[in-house]
C-alpha positions, 0 to 999 in steps of 0.5 A: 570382555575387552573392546578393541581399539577400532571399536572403541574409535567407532563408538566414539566417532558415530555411536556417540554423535548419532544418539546425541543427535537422536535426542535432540531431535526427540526432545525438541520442546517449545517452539514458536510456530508463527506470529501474526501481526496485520501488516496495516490498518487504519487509525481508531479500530481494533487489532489483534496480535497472534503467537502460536506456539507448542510446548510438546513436553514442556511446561509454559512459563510465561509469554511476553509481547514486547514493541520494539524493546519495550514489553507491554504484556506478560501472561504467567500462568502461575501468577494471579492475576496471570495477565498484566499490562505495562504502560507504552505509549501507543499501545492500548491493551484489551485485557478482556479480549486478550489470552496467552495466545493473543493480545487485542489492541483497541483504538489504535494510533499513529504511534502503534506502529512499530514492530512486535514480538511475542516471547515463549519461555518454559519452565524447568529443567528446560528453560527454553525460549522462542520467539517470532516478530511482526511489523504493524503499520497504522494508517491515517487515511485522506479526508479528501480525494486526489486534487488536479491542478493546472488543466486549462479549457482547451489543448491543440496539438503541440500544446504543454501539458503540465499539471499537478496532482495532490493528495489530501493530507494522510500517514504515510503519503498517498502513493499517486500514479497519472493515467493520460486517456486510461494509459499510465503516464512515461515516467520521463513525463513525470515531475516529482515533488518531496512530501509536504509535512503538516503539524500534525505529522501527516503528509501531501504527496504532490505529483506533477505531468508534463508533456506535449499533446500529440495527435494520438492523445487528442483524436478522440476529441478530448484529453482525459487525465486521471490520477490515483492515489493508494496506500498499501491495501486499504486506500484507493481512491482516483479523479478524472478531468475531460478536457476538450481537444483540437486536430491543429493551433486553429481547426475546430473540435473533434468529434467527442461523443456528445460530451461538447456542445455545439452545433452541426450543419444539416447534411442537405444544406452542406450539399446545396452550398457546394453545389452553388460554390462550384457554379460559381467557379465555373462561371468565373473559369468561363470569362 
């Protein structure tokens, strides 16, 4: 039975191309589902790395976890042992906590930070491979919390404000934020200083506030600055300074809830002394 032209054209431009497709979709084999690397944590604890995989048909070959270009560990099912480690600097592998499917990483440092990738390969005929990556950053946290610099006693209105916020030295540099009476401070206040770097590599973050004391931030008879610091999710730490305030250059104090100490006059006694004043004044207007 002879097939006609128009029919051998079909075949070859839709049969063929829909069952190659159909086979691909159907044998679709190993595939790496996800990978999970912590986006931070801190300096001297544990973490453990994750790679979720199918072989929906395939057979596994091996599994291998790299930092950056570097591979530090390879399970190979049919190697024994099938675990091995090799040496990186930063990267100090759990063997015993360790699997095909997770790595455990103890005492991490500074130096674990990097990038991570696990790698799945098949065996034959297949030979497929996939892979997934991560991001970890290691954190070395402040000893010490935030440092206000550069407040004096007293503001009256229209005075300068110029202080200084520092951070204790850590890795990477404390982020820090200034709060002027639990409002955060306009960025046109704000004065920035480049990180200072130590020898070991950690970093002060310093930020400076300047601006004129205005009515508005004095009328509760005190200035209150507070500044933060933070690093991603796992740091948060603030100060607070109360600072006495006036309404003008000479007047006196306001009223500031018991915070200040200080002295009042009796009620009675304030009226008594008016009282006498305008006698007096009387007086005087009558000669």
């Amino acid at each position: 039975m002879e097939i006609s032209k128009g029919a051998q054209k079909f075949i070859r431009l839709v049969v063929l191309p829909s069952l190659f497709l159909a086979t691909i979709a159907g044998c679709q084999g190993l595939k790496v589902k996800n990978v999970v690397v912590p986006s931070h944590e801190v300096k001297g604890k544990r973490v453990e790395l994750e790679c979720n995989y199918e072989l929906d048909g395939d057979q596994l070959y091996s599994v291998k976890w790299y930092k950056g270009i570097k591979e530090f560990f390879r399970y190979v099912p049919a190697d024994s042992p099938p675990m091995q480690v090799f040496d990186t600097a930063g990267v100090n592998v759990d063997l015993d906590k360790s699997s095909d499917r997770k790595v455990a990483l103890k005492e991490i440092s500074l130096k674990t930070s990097g990038k991570y990738k696990c790698e799945v390969s098949a065996e034959a005929p297949s030979f497929h491979t996939d892979s997934g990556e991560g991001e970890l950053l290691v954190v070395h946290m402040p000893e010490k919390d935030p440092h206000i610099s550069g407040v004096r006693d007293q503001y009256h209105v229209g005075d300068l404000v110029q202080v200084n916020c520092t951070s204790s030295p850590s890795k990477p540099a404390a982020s820090l934020r200034w709060y002027i009476n639990d409002k955060q401070a306009e960025s046109s206040s704000l004065v920035d200083h480049a990180p200072v770097t130590n020898s070991e590599g950690l970093e002060t973050s310093i930020l400076g506030l300047r601006f004129r004391a205005r009515m508005t931030h004095l009328r509760q008879g005190h200035l209150k600055l507070r500044c933060s610091a933070t690093i991603a999710a796992v740091y948060y730490r603030d100060r607070t300074m109360y600072v006495r305030a006036y309404p003008s250059d000479r007047g006196e104090p306001l009223e500031s809830r018991g915070m200040f100490t200080g002295s009042a006059v009796p009620a009675a006694t304030a009226m008594a002394d008016g009282v006498a004043l305008l006698t007096i004044i009387g007086l005087v207007a009558l000669r």
